[in-house]
Structures are given as structure tokens and as C-alpha cells.
VOFI-519619 format. One record per residue (C-alpha): x, y, z. Coordinates in steps of 0.1 Angstrom, whole numbers. Example, Ala and Ser with C-alpha at 12.3 -4.5 7.8 and 13.67 -1.06 7.14 Angstrom:
# VOFI-519619
<vexkol><X>123</X><Y>-45</Y><Z>78</Z></vexkol>
<vexkol><X>137</X><Y>-11</Y><Z>71</Z></vexkol>
//
This chain:
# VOFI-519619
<vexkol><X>-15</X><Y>712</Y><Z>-47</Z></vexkol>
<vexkol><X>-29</X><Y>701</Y><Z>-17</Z></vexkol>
<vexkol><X>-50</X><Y>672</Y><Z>-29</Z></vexkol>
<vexkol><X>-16</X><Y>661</Y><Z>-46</Z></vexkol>
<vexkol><X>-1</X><Y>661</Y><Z>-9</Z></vexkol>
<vexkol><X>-26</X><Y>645</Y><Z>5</Z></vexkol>
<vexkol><X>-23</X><Y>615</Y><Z>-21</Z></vexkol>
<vexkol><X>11</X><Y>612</Y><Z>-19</Z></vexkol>
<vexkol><X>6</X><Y>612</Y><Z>24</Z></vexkol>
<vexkol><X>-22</X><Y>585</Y><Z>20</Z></vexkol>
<vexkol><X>0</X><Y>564</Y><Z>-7</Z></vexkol>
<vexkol><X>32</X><Y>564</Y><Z>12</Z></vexkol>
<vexkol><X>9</X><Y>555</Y><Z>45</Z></vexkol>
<vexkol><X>-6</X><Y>528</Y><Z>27</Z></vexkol>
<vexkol><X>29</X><Y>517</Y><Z>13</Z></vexkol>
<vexkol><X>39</X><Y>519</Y><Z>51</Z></vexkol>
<vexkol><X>11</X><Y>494</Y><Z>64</Z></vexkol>
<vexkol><X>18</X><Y>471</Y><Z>35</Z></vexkol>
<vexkol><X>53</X><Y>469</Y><Z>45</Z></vexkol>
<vexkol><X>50</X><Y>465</Y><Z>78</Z></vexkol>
<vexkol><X>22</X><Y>436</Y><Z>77</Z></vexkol>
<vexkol><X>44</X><Y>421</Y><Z>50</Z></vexkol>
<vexkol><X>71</X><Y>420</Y><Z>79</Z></vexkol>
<vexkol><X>49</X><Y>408</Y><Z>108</Z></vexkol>
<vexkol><X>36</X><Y>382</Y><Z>84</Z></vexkol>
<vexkol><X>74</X><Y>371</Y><Z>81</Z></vexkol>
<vexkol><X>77</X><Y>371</Y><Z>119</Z></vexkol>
<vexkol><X>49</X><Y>355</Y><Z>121</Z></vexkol>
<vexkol><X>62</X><Y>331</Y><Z>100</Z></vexkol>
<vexkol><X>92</X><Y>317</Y><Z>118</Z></vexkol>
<vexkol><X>86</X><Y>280</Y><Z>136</Z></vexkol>
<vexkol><X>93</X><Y>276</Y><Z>170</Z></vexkol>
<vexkol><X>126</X><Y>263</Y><Z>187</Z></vexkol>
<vexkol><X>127</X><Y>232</Y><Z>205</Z></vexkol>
<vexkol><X>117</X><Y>232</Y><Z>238</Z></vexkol>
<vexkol><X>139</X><Y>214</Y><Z>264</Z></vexkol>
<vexkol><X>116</X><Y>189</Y><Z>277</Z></vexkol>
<vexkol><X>139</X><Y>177</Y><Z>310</Z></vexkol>
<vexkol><X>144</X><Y>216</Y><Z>315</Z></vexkol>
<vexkol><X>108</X><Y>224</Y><Z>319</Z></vexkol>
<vexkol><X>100</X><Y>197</Y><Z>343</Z></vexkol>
<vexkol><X>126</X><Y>204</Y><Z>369</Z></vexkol>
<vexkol><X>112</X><Y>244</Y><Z>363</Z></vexkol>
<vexkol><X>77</X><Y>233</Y><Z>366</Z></vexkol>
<vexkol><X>82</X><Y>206</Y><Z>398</Z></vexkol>
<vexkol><X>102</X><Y>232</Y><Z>415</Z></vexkol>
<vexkol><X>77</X><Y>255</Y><Z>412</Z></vexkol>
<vexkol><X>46</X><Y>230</Y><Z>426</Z></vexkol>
<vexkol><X>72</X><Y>220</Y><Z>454</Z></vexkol>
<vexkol><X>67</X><Y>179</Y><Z>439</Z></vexkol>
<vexkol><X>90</X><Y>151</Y><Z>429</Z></vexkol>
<vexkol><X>81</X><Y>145</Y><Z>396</Z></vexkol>
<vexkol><X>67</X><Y>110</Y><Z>392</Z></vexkol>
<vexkol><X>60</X><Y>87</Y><Z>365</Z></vexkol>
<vexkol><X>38</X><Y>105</Y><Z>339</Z></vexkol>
<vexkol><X>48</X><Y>136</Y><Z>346</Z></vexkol>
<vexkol><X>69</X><Y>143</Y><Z>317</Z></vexkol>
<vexkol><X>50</X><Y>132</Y><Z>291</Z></vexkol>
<vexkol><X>20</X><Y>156</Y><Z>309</Z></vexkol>
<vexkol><X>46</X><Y>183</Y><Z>306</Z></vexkol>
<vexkol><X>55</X><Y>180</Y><Z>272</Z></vexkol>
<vexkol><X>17</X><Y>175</Y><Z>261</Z></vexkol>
<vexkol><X>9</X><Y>209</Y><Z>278</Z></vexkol>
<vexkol><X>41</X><Y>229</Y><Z>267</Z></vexkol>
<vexkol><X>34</X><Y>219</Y><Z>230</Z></vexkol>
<vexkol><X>1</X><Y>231</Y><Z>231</Z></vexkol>
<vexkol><X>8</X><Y>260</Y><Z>250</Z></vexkol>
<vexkol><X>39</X><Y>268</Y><Z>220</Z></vexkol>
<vexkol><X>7</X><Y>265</Y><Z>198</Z></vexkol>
<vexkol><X>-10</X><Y>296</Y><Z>213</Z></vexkol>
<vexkol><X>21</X><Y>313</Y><Z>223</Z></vexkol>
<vexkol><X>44</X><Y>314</Y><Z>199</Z></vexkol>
<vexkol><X>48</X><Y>349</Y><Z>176</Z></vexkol>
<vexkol><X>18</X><Y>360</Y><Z>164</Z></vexkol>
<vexkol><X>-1</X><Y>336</Y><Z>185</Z></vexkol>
<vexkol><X>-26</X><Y>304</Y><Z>172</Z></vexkol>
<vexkol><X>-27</X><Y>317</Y><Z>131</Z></vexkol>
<vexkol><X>-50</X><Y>287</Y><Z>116</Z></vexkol>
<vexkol><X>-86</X><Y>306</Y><Z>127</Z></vexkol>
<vexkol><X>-73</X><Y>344</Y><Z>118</Z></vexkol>
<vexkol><X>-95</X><Y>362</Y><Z>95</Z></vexkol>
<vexkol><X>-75</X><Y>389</Y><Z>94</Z></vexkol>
<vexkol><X>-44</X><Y>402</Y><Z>79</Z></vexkol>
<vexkol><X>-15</X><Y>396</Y><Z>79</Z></vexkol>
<vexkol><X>-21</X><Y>360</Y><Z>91</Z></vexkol>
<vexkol><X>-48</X><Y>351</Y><Z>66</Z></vexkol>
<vexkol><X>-27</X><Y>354</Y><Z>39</Z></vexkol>
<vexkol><X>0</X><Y>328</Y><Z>58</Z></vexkol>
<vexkol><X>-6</X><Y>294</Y><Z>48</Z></vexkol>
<vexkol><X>28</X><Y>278</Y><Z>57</Z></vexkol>
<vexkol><X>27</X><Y>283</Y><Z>95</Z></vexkol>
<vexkol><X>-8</X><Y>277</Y><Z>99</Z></vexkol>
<vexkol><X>0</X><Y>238</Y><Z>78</Z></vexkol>
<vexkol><X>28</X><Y>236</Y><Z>102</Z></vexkol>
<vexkol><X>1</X><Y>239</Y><Z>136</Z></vexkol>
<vexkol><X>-22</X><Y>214</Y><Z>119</Z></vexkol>
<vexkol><X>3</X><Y>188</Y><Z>124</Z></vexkol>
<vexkol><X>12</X><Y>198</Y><Z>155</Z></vexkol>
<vexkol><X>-20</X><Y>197</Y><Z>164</Z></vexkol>
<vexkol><X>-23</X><Y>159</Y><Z>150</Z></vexkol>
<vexkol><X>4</X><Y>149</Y><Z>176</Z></vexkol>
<vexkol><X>-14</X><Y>165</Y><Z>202</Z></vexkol>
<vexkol><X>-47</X><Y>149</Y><Z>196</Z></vexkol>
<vexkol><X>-32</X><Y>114</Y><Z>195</Z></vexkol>
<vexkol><X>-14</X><Y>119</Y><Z>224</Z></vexkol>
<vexkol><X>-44</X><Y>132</Y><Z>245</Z></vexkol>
<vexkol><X>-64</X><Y>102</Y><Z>234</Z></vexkol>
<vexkol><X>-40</X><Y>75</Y><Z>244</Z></vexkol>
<vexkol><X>-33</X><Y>94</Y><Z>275</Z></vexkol>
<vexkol><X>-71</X><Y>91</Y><Z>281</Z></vexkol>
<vexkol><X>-76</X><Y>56</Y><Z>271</Z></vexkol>
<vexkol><X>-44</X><Y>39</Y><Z>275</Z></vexkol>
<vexkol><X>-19</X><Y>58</Y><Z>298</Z></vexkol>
<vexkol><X>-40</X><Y>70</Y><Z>329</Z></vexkol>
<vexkol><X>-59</X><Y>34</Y><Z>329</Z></vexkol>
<vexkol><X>-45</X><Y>-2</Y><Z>344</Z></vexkol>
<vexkol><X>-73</X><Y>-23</Y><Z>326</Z></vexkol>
<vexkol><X>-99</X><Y>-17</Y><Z>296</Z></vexkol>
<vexkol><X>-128</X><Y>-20</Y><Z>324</Z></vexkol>
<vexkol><X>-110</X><Y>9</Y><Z>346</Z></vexkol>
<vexkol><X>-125</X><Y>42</Y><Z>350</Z></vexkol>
<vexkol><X>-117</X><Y>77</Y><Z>325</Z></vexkol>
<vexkol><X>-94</X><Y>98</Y><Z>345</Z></vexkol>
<vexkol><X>-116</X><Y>129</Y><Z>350</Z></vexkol>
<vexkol><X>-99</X><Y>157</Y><Z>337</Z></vexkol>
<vexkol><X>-80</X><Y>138</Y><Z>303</Z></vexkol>
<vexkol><X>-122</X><Y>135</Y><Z>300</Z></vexkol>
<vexkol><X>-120</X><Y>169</Y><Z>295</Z></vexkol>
<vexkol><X>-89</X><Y>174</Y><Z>279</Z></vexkol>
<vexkol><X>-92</X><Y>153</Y><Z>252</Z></vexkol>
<vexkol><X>-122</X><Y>161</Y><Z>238</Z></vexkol>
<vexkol><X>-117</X><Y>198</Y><Z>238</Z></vexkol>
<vexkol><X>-86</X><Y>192</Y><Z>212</Z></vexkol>
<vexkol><X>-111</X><Y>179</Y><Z>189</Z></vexkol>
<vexkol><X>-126</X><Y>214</Y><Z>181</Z></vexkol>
<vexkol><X>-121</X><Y>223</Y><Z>145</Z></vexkol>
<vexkol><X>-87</X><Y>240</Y><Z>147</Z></vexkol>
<vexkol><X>-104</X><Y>269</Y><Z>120</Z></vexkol>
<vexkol><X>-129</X><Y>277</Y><Z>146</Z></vexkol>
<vexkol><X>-129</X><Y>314</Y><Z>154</Z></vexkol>
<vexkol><X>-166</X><Y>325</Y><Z>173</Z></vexkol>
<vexkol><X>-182</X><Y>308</Y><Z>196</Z></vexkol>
<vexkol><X>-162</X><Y>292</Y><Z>204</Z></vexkol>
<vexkol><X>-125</X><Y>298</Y><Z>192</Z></vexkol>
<vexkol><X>-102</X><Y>270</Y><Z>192</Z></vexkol>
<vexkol><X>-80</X><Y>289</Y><Z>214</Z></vexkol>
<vexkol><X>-108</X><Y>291</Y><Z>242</Z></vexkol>
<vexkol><X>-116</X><Y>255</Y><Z>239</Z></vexkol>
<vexkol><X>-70</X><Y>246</Y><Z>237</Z></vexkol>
<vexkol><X>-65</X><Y>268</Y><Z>269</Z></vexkol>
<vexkol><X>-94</X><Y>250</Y><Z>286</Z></vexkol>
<vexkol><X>-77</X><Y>217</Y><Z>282</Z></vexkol>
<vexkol><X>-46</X><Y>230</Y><Z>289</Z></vexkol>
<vexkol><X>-61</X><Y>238</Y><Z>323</Z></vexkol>
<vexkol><X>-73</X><Y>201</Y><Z>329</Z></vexkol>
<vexkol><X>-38</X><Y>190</Y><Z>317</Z></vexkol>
<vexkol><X>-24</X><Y>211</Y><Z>346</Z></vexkol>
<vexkol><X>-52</X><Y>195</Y><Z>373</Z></vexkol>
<vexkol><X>-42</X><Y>160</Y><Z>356</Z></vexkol>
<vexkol><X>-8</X><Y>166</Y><Z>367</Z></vexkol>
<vexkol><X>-12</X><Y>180</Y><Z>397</Z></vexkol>
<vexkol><X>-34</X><Y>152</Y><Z>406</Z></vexkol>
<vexkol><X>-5</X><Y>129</Y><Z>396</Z></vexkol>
<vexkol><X>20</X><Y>142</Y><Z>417</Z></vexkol>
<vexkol><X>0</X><Y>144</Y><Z>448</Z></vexkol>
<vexkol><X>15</X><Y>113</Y><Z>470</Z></vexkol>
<vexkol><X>-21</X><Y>117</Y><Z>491</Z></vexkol>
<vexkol><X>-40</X><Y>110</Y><Z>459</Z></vexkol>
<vexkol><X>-46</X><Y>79</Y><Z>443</Z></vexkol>
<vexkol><X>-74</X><Y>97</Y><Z>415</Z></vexkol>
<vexkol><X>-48</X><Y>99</Y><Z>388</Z></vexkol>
<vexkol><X>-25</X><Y>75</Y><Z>374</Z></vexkol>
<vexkol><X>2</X><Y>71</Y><Z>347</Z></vexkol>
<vexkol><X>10</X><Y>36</Y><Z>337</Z></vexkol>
<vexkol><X>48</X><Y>31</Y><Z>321</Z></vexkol>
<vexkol><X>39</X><Y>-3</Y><Z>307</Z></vexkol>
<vexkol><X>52</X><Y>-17</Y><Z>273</Z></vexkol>
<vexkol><X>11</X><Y>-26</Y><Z>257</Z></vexkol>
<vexkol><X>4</X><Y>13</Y><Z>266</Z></vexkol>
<vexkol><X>35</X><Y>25</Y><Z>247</Z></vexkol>
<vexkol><X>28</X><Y>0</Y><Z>220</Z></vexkol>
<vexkol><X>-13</X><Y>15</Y><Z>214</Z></vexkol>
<vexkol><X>9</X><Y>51</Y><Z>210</Z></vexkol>
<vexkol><X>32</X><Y>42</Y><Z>186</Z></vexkol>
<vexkol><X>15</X><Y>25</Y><Z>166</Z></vexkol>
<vexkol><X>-9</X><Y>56</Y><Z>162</Z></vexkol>
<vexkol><X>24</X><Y>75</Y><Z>156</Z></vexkol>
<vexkol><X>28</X><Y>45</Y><Z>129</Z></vexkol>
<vexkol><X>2</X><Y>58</Y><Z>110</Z></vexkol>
<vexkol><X>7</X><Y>96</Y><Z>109</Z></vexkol>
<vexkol><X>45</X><Y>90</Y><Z>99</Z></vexkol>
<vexkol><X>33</X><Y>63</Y><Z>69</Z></vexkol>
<vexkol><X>7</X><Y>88</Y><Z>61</Z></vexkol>
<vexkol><X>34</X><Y>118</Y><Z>60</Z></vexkol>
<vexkol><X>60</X><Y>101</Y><Z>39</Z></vexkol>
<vexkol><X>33</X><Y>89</Y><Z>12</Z></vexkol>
<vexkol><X>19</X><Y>122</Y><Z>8</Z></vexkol>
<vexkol><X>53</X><Y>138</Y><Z>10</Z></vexkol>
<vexkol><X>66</X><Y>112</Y><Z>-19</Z></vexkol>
<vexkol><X>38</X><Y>126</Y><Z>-38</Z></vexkol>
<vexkol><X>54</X><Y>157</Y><Z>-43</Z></vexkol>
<vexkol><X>70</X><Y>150</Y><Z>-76</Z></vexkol>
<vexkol><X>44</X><Y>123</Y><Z>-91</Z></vexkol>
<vexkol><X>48</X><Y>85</Y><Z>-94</Z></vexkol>
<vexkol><X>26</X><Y>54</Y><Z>-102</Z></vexkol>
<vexkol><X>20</X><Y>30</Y><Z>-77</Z></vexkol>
<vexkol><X>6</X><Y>0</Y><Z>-75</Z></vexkol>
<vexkol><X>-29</X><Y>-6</Y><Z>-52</Z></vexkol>
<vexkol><X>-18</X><Y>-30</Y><Z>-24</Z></vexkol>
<vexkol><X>-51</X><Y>-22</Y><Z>-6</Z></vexkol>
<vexkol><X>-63</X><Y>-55</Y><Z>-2</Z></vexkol>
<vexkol><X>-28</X><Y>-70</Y><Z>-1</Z></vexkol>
<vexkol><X>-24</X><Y>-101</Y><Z>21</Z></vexkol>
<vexkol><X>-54</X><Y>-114</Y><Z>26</Z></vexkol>
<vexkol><X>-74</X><Y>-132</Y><Z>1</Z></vexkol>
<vexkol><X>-112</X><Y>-130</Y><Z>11</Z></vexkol>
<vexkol><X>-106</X><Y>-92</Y><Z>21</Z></vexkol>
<vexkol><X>-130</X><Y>-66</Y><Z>9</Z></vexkol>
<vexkol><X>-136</X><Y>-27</Y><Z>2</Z></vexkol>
<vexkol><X>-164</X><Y>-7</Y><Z>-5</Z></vexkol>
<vexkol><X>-162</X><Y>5</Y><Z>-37</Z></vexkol>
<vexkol><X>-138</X><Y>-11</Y><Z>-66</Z></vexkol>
<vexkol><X>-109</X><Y>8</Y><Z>-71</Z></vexkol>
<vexkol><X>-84</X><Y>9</Y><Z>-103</Z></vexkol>
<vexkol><X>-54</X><Y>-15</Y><Z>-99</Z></vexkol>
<vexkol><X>-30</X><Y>13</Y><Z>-109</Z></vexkol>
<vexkol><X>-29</X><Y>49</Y><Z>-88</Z></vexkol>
<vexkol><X>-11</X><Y>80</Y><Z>-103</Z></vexkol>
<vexkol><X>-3</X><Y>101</Y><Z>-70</Z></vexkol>
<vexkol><X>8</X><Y>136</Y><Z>-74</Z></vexkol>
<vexkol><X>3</X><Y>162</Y><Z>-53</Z></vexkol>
<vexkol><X>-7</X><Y>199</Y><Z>-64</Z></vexkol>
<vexkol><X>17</X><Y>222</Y><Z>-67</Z></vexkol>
<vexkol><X>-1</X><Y>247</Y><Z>-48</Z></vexkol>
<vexkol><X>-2</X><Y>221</Y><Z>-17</Z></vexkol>
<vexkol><X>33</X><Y>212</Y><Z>-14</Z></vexkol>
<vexkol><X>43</X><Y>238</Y><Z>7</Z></vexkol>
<vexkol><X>13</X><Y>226</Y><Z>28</Z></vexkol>
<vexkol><X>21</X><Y>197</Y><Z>29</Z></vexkol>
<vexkol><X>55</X><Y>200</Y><Z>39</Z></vexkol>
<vexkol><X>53</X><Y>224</Y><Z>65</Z></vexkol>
<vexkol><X>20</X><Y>197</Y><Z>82</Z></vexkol>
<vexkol><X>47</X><Y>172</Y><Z>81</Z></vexkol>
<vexkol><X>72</X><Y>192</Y><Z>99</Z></vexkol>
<vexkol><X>47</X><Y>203</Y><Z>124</Z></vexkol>
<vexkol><X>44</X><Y>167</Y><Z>134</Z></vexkol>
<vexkol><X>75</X><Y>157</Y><Z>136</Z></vexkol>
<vexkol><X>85</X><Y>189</Y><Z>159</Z></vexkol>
<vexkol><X>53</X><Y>180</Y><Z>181</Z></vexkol>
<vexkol><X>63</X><Y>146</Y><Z>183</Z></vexkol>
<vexkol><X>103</X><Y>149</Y><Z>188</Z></vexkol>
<vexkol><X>92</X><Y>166</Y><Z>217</Z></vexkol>
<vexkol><X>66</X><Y>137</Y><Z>228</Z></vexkol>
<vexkol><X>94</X><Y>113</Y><Z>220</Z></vexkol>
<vexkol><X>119</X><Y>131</Y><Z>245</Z></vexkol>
<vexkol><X>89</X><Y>126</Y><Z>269</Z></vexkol>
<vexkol><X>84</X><Y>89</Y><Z>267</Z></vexkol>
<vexkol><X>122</X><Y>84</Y><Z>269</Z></vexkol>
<vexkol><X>123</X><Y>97</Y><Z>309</Z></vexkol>
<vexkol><X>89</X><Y>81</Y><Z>317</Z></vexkol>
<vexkol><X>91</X><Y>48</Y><Z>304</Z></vexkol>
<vexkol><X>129</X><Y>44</Y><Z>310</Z></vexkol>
<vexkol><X>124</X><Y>10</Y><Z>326</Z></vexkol>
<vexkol><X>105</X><Y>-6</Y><Z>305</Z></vexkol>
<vexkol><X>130</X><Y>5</Y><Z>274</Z></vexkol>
<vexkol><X>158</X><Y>-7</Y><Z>293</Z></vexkol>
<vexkol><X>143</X><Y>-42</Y><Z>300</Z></vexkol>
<vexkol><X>132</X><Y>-45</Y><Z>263</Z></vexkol>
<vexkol><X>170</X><Y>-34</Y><Z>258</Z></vexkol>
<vexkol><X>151</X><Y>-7</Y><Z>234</Z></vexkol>
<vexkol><X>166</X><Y>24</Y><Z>244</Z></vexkol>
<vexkol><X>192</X><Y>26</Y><Z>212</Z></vexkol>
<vexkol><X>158</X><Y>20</Y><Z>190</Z></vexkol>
<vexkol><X>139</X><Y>51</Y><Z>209</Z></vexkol>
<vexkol><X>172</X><Y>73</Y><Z>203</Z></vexkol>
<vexkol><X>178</X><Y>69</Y><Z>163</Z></vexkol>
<vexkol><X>136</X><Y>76</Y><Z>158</Z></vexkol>
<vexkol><X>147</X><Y>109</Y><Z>177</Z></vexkol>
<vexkol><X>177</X><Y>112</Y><Z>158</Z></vexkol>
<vexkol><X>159</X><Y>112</Y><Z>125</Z></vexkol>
<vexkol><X>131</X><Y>134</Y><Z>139</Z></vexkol>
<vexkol><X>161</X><Y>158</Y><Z>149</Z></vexkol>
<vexkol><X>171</X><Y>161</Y><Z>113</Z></vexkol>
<vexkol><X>142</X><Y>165</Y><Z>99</Z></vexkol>
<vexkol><X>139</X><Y>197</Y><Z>118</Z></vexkol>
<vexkol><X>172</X><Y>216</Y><Z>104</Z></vexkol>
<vexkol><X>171</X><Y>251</Y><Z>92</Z></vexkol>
<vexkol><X>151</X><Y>256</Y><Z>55</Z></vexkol>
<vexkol><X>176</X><Y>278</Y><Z>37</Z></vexkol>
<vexkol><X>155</X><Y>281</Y><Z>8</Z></vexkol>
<vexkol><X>133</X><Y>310</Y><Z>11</Z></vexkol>
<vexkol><X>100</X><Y>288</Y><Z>-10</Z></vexkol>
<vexkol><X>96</X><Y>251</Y><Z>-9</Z></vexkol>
<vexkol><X>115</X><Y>238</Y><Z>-39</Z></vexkol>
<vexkol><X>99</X><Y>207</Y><Z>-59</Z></vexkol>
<vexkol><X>126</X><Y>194</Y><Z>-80</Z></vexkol>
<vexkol><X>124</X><Y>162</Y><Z>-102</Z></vexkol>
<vexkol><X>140</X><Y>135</Y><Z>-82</Z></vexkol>
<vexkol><X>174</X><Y>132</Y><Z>-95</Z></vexkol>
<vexkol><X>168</X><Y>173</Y><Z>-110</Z></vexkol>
<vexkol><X>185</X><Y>202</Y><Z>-108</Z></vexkol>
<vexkol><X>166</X><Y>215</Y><Z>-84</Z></vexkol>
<vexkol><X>161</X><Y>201</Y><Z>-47</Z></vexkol>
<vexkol><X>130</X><Y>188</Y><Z>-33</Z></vexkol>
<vexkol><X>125</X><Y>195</Y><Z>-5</Z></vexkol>
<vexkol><X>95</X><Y>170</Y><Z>1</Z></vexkol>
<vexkol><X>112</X><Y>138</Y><Z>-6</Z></vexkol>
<vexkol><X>142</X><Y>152</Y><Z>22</Z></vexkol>
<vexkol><X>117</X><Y>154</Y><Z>46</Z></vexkol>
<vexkol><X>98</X><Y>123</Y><Z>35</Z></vexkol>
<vexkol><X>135</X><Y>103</Y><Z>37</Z></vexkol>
<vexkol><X>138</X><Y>112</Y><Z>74</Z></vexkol>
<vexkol><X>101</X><Y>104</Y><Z>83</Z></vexkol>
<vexkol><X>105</X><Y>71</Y><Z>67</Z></vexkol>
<vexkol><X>141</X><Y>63</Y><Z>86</Z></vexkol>
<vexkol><X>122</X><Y>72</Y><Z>117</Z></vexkol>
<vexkol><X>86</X><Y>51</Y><Z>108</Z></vexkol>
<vexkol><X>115</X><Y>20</Y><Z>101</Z></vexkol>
<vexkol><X>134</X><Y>26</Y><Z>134</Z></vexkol>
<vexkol><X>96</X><Y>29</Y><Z>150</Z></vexkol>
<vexkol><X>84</X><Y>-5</Y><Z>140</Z></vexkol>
<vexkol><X>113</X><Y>-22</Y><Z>148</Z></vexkol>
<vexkol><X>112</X><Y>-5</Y><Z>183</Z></vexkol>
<vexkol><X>73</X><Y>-17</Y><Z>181</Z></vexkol>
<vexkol><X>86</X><Y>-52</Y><Z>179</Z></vexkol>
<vexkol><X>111</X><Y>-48</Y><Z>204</Z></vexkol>
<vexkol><X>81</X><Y>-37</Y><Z>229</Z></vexkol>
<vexkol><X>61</X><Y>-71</Y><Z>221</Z></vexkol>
<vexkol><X>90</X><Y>-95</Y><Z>232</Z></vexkol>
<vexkol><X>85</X><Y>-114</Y><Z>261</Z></vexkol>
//
């Protein structure tokens, strides 16, 4: 009798721990809401008793997104080896391109941003910054990628200070059209990449336009003039949710760039251009009803979900080159 209670205790307790890390996993689970970029910075230059000065916002947003990384429910999931986090795969996808967004703009801020000329000195603590980013994001001992994010979160935070000290001259931000040009057309590439991979979803042939445009071009090793590009079904979810991570890291980037390079959009009369790739990022950030990631034929009875997503990240990659041209008129 009593080893029949005992099971039923230790079944029902089991039952109960089950449930609740099935919950918490949920939790866990649930992206982060936009952050309001022009919010923060009055919070944050209130707080340090400074004006904020060029460069400041897009050093705010850099360090808010990364701080969301480490912050949000549940905390940085992509290096947890436990449960109920390592059995999440969508959320931890969805920090990976986040994370993308943030290395790119850490290394343009370190190379570009914070330097007038290509024989100009490293700003000293984007020196640091930057290359702490770079630590596998599934590091978890010695050390994490948490330790190594908050570290260069702290040299983000003496970056900006540095900036917005008026007795200072040791850090700079330059708002110049060539700078914002080397960024986007980084971004260029992470958005093509996305809405490729994202196409893949339901399977297609395409041609290989690799060497495309220039006739004594060469590769390394021959490859077939036809590709057949699908992606596996158990990645599409990843996929998808990598994708979104990106574009909610870089909306916020975006938002940034608007305030601190104001005058040179408005010279280039590019401001419209800046606002619809922020427009299309915005949309590609609505609310997933669906409670899996659906991967319908194209014209199916199901949706797919991919090729949404991949239809706003291409409207925004358009609207980004022809803002890229914009930038290199005289």
C-alpha cells in the first residue's frame, strides 16, 4: 500500500516538473518587444548628465540589443545545457541572428565609424568590444559567451562615455555618407543571404550565376551549372526564426542610424529610402499566430511562413540598395 503511494507521489511530482519546464520553456520562448531606441537615449543621457552627441544613438542601440540578448526571459539560451532550454531550438536561432547584427555592427563601428581616415588609430575600447562578440555564441565554461557579451558591453558603455565627454577628443563618431555606405552594404549581404535561404524553404532549381558578369572570373572548384536548393524540414523553423532575429536586431540599428546620420540622409534627400527599409523590417516582425512554422507549397493550402518573411526581407534588401545608391551621389 505504501509503495503504491509512494509511486503515485513520485509520478504525479514528476508529472509536475515536466509540466512546469514545459511552461518555462514556453516563457522562455516568447521574442522580445521592441525597444524604443529615442526613449532610451534621453533615459540614458539624463542619467550621465550629457547631451547626446553624434554617435550616441547608434552606441545605445548596439548596447541595449545586446543587453536584450542576456536579459530577456530566461536569459542568453544558445549555450544552456540544461533543461528546459536545451530542448528550445527556435529562440536560441532567433539570438544567432541577432547576434549577426551585432557583430557587423561592432566591426564597422570599429573600423569605419569611430575613424576619419583608413591610416587613423582603433578607438580603444571598440578594440575590445569587438572582438569579444566574436566568441562562439555556444560557449558555456571558460569562458561563457555571456562573460565575454557583458565585457564588451562594458567597453560599449566607456565608448560612449568617452563620446560624450566635450573635454575629450579620444573617441569619435563620424556621420559621413562612405561610413554608412561600408554598413549597409554588410547589411546587403545578411538580407540576400536571408531571403535565399528563406526561399529555400519549399525547394526550387536555380540557375548558378556564380561567375556571372565577368568573363575571365574564376572559382576554386567546378561547380554544376544547375543547383536544386531545399532546405530540411527540420531547419526551417531555424531558419526562420535566425532571420527574424536579424531583422529585429537590425530594425533597431536602423532606428539608430536615422537620428545620427540625419544630415547626411537629408542632403542625399534619402530619408524616404531609410523609412520604407524600416517599414518592411517592421512587418516582418508582426505576431506568428501559428503555434509551428508552417511550410506550405507556394501557391498551397497551407501558408509558408518562410517565403512571408523572405518577401519582406527582399522589399527591404531592394529599398537598401537603392538607398546605397542614393548615399554615392555626389
Amino acid at each position: 500500500m505504501n509503495v503504491n503511494i509512494s509511486m503515485k507521489l513520485l509520478g504525479s511530482l514528476l508529472a509536475f516538473i515536466l509540466l512546469s519546464l514545459y511552461f518555462l520553456g514556453v516563457y522562455w520562448s516568447f521574442e522580445p518587444d521592441a525597444l524604443d531606441i529615442r526613449q532610451q537615449v534621453t533615459n540614458d543621457a539624463t542619467a550621465d548628465n550629457v547631451a547626446p552627441v553624434v554617435g550616441y544613438t547608434t552606441t545605445t542601440a548596439l548596447i541595449r540589443v545586446t543587453e536584450t540578448l542576456l536579459d530577456k526571459p530566461g536569459g542568453y539560451l544558445a549555450n544552456d545545457a540544461l533543461p528546459p532550454s536545451f530542448f528550445l531550438d527556435n529562440i536560441p536561432s532567433w539570438e544567432f541572428g541577432a547576434l549577426e547584427m551585432i557583430r557587423d555592427m561592432a566591426l564597422v563601428m570599429r573600423q569605419e565609424f569611430s575613424r576619419s581616415q583608413s591610416q587613423s588609430l582603433e578607438n580603444a575600447h571598440l578594440k575590445v568590444a569587438q572582438p569579444q562578440l566574436n566568441i562562439d555564441h555556444k560557449s558555456w565554461a571558460m569562458p561563457s559567451a555571456e562573460t565575454e557579451y557583458r565585457q564588451a558591453i562594458k567597453a560599449l558603455y566607456a565608448y560612449r562615455k568617452s563620446l560624450a565627454d566635450v573635454n575629450s577628443q579620444s573617441a569619435q563618431f563620424y556621420a559621413r555618407a562612405d561610413n554608412l555606405r561600408d554598413w549597409l552594404q554588410e547589411v546587403n549581404k545578411r538580407l540576400g543571404s536571408y531571403s535565399q535561404r528563406l526561399s529555400a524553404s519549399v525547394g526550387r532549381e536555380q540557375l548558378n550565376v556564380d561567375l556571372a558578369g565577368e568573363q575571365s572570373a574564376q572559382q576554386s572548384t567546378t561547380s554544376s551549372a544547375n543547383l536544386h536548393l531545399k532546405t530540411s524540414w527540420w531547419q526551417i523553423d531555424n531558419e526562420f526564426y535566425e532571420a527574424r532575429g536579424a531583422c529585429w536586431a537590425l530594425l533597431h540599428f536602423l532606428r539608430a542610424v536615422e537620428i545620427d546620420f540625419n544630415d547626411v540622409l537629408e542632403k542625399k534627400n534619402a530619408k524616404v529610402s531609410m523609412q520604407q527599409i524600416i517599414r518592411e523590417l517592421e512587418a516582418s516582425q508582426e505576431a506568428i499566430w501559428s503555434p509551428m512554422i508552417l511550410n506550405g507549397d507556394g501557391f498551397g493550402v497551407l501558408a509558408n511562413h518562410s517565403l512571408v518573411m523572405a518577401n519582406y526581407i527582399s522589399r527591404a534588401n531592394a529599398a537598401l540598395i537603392d538607398l546605397n545608391e542614393l548615399l554615392s551621389q555626389g
